[in-house]
N, C-alpha and C positions, 0 to 999 in steps of 0.2 A: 463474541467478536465477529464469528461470521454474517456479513451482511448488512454490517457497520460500513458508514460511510466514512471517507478521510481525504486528506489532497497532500499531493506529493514535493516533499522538499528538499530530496536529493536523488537526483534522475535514478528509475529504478531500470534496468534491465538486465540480459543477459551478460554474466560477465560481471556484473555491481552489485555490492549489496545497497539497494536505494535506503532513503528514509522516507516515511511517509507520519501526518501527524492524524488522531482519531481520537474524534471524542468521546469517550468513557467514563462511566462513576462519575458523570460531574463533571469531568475535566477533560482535559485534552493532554493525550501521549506518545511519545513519542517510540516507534516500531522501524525495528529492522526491515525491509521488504525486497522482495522479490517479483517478478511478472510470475502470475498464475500458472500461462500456457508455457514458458522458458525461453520466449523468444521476443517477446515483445518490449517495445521501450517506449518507458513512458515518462514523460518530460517532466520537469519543475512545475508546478499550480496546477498541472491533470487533477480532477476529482478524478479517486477509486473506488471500488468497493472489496472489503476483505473476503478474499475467497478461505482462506485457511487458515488456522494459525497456528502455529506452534508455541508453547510458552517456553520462555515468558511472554520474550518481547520480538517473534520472527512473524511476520505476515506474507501471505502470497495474494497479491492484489490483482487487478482487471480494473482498465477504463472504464467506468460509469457510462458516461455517454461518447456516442460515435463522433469522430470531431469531423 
């Protein structure tokens, strides 16, 4: 899972638990998520990438690219 790519589609930040969807095995699924560093916020259609995860289904993500 780390360092899997995904895009956000339920604002992820401090304070929310976002959603974010990543494609895995084949498919695409859907993860509980959180900002990496705990402060950052990251909007609806942001690409991520998964910095951590917790199973099952929790990720702690980071903007891919700088917007």
């Amino acid at each position: 899972m780390v360092g899997l790519m995904g895009r956000v589609t339920g604002t992820v930040g401090p304070g929310l638990v976002g959603e974010v969807i990543v494609r895995v095995r084949g498919g695409a699924e859907h993860f509980l998520a959180h900002p990496a560093d705990g402060r950052s916020r990251i909007t609806t259609g942001t690409v991520v990438m998964v910095m951590e995860h917790l199973p099952p289904r929790t990720v702690y993500v980071t903007a891919a690219y700088d917007s």
